[in-house]
N, C-alpha and C positions, 0 to 999 in steps of 0.2 A: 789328373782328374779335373783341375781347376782350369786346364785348355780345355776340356770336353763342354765343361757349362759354359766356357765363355762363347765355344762357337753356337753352342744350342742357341742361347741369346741373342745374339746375330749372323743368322746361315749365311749372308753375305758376305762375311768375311770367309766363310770356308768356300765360296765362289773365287773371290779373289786369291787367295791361294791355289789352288787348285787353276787358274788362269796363269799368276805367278809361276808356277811348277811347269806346266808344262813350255814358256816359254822360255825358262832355263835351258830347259831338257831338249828344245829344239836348238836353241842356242848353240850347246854342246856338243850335238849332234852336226850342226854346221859347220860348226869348228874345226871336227876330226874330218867331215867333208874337204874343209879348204886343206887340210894338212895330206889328205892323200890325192887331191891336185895337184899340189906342191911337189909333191914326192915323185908320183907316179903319171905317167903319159895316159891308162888306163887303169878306172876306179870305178868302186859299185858308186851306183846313182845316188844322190840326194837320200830319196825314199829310202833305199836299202839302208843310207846309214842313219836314215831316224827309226828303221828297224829297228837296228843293232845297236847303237851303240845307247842310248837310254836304260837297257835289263845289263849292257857291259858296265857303265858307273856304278849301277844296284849292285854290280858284285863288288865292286871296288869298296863300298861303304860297308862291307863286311867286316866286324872286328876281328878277322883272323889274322892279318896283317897291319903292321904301323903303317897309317895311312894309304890302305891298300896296295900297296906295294907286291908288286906282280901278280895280285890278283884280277884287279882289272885289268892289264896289259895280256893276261893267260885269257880273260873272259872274252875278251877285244876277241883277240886273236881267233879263238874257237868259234865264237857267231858269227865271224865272217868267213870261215871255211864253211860255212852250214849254207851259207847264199849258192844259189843253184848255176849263176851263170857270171863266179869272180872270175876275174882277168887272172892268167894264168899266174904271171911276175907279183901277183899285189901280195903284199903279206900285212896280215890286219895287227898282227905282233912288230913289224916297224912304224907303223903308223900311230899305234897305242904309245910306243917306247917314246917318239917325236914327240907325243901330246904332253906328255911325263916332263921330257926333257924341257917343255918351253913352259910347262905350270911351274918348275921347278926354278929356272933362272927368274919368272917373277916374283918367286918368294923370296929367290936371291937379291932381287933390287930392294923389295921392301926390306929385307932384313939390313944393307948397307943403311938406307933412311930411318931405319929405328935404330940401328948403333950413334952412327952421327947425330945424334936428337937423342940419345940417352942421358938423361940427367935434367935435360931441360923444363921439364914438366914439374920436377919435384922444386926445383930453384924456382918458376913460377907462380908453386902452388904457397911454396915458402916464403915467397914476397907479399902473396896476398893476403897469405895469414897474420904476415909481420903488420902489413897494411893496417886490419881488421884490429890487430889489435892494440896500437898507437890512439892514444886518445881524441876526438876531435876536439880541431883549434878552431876555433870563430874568428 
């Protein structure tokens, strides 16, 4: 309720989101584009996959699965069999799986950099407090 009055108060910021969103969502949509370039010699167009794949994430963010986990890869997969003239060989279920696979080894980096950097924050937050609270010397 208290996001509802804040945008009532300034509609410009629900412009700006709503600008923000969709250049996510085309973002995303280019992404899965480049990965079935990568893949495949023949791929639905651009267009087709900002069709598709923006209602295929919606499914993904569904809480039926831990972090939509073969939901979106089943959703992928389904709206690009509905496209009227996919290239025989493409399969929108390895291209979803690819997409998976490379979100996945980036959570894998970040998770090595927050193991290596565990502890370090609290040792600095603990120096500052040690800091704070030594008396000042003149």
């Amino acid at each position: 309720a208290r996001a509802v009055r804040q945008l009532r108060s300034s509609p410009q910021t629900l412009f700006l989101l709503i600008g923000m969103s969709v250049c996510v969502h085309t973002l995303l949509a280019f992404t899965v584009y480049l990965i079935s370039v990568g893949v495949y010699r023949q791929q639905p167009t651009l267009a087709q996959h900002l069709m598709v794949v923006p209602p295929g994430m919606a499914a993904g963010a569904l809480p039926l699965a831990p972090g939509g986990i073969g939901l979106q890869e089943g959703a992928l997969a389904g709206l690009f069999k509905q496209l009227p003239d996919l290239p025989e060989q493409f399969s929108g279920l390895l291209v979803a799986t690819v997409y998976r696979l490379i979100t996945v080894a980036i959570c894998g980096i970040g998770l090595v950099i927050y193991l290596l950097n565990q502890g370090r924050e609290f040792r600095f937050a603990k120096t500052l407090s040690n800091a704070a609270d030594e008396p000042a010397q003149a």
